[in-house]
Rosetta silent file (secondary structure, phi, psi, omega in degrees, C-alpha in Angstrom):
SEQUENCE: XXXXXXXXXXXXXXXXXXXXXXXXXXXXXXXXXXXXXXXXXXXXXXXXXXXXXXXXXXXXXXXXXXXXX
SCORE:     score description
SCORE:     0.000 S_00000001
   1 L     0.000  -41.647  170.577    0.000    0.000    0.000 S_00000001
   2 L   -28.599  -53.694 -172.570    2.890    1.863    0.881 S_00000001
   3 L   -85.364  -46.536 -171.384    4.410    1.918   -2.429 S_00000001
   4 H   -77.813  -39.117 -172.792    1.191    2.164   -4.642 S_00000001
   5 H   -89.098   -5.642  156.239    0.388    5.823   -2.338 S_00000001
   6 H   -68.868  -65.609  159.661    4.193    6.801   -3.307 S_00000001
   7 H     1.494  -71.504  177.259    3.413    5.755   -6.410 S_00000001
   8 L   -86.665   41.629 -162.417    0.414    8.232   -6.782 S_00000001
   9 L    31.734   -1.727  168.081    2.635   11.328   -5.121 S_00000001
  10 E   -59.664  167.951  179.603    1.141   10.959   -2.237 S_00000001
  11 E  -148.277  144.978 -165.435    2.851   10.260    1.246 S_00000001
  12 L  -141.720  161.888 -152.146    2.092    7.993    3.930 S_00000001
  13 L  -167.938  102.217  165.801    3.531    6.898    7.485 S_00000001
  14 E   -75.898  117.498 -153.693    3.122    3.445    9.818 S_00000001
  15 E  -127.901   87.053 -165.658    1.759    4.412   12.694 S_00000001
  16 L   -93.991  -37.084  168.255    1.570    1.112   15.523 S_00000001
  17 L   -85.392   83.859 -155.342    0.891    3.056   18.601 S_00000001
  18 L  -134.678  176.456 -173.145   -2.309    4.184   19.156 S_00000001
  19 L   -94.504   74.255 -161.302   -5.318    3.758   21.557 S_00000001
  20 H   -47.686  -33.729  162.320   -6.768    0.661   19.313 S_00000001
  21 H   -26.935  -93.053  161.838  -10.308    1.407   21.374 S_00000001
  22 H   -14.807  -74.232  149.666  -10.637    4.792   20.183 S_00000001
  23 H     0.743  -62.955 -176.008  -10.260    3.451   16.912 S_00000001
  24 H   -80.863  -23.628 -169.965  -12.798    0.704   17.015 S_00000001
  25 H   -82.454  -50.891 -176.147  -15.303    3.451   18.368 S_00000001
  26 H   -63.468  -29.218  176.151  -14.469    6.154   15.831 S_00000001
  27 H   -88.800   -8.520 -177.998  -15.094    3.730   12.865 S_00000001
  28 L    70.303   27.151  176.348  -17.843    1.650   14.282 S_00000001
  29 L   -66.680  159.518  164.412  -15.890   -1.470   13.908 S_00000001
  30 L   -84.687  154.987 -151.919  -17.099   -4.849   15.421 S_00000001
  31 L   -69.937  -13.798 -172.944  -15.560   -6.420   18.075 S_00000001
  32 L  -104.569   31.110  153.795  -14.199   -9.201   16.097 S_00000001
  33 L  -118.569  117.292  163.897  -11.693   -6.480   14.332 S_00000001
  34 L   -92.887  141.795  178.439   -8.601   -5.457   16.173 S_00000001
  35 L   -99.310  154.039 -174.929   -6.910   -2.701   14.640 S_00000001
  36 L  -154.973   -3.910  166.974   -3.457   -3.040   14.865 S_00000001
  37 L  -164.417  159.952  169.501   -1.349   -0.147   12.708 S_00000001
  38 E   -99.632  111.144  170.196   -2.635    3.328   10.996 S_00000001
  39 E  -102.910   78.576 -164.539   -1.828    3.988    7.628 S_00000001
  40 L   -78.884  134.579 -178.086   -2.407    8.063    7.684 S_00000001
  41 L  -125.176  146.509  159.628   -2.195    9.147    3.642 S_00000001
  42 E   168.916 -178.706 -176.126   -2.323   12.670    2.477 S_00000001
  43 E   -64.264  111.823  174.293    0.327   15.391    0.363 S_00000001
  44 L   -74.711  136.656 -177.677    4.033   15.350    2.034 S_00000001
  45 L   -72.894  162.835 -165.690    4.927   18.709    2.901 S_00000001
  46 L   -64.364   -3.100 -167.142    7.846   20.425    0.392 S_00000001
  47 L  -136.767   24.251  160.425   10.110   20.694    3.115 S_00000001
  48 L   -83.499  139.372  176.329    9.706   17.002    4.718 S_00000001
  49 L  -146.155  175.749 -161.980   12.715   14.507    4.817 S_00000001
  50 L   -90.108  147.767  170.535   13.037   11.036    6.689 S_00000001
  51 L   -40.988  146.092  163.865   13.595   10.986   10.438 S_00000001
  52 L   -73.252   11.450  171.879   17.580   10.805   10.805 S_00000001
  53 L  -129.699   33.487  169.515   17.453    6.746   11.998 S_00000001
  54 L   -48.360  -46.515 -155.165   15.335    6.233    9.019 S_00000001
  55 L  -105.515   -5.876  165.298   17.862    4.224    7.345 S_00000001
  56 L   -42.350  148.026  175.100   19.573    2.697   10.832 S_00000001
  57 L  -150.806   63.677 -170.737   18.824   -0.895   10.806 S_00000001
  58 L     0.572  158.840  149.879   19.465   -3.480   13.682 S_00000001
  59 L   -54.131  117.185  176.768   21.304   -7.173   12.759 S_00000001
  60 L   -72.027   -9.920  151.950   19.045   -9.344   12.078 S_00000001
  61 L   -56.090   -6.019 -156.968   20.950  -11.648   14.543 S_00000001
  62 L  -107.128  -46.366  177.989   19.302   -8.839   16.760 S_00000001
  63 L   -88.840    4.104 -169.385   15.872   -8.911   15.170 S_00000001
  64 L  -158.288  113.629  151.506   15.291  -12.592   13.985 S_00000001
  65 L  -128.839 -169.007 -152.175   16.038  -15.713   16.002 S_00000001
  66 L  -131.122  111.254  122.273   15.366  -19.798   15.373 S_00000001
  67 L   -23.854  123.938  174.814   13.752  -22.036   18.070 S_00000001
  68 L  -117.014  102.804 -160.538   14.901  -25.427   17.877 S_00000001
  69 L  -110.397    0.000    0.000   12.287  -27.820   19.539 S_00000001
């Protein structure tokens, strides 16, 4: 989705922390939907650039491990 609202000049932002309630209330959702990220879309302003840790990236030994059962 990400890509397809770049795509269309548009600009967008993943957004995980929020008050999921709040959510479920303002939209009328049904209880058997959890919301679980925010995809906010709309015109980037002319004078936006990426956060400075944008492009920081952990190890993925740091981020990914293997269970062995």
């Amino acid at each position: 989705m990400m890509l397809k609202i770049t795509d269309l000049g548009l600009s967008s932002t993943w957004v995980g922390n929020f008050n999921s309630q709040k959510i479920r209330e303002s939209f009328a959702l049904p209880d058997n939907i959890i919301p679980v990220v925010i995809l906010p879309i709309g015109y980037p302003h002319e004078k936006s650039v990426p956060h400075i840790n944008h492009e920081k990236r952990f190890d993925i030994n740091v981020t990914t491990f293997y269970n062995s059962f």
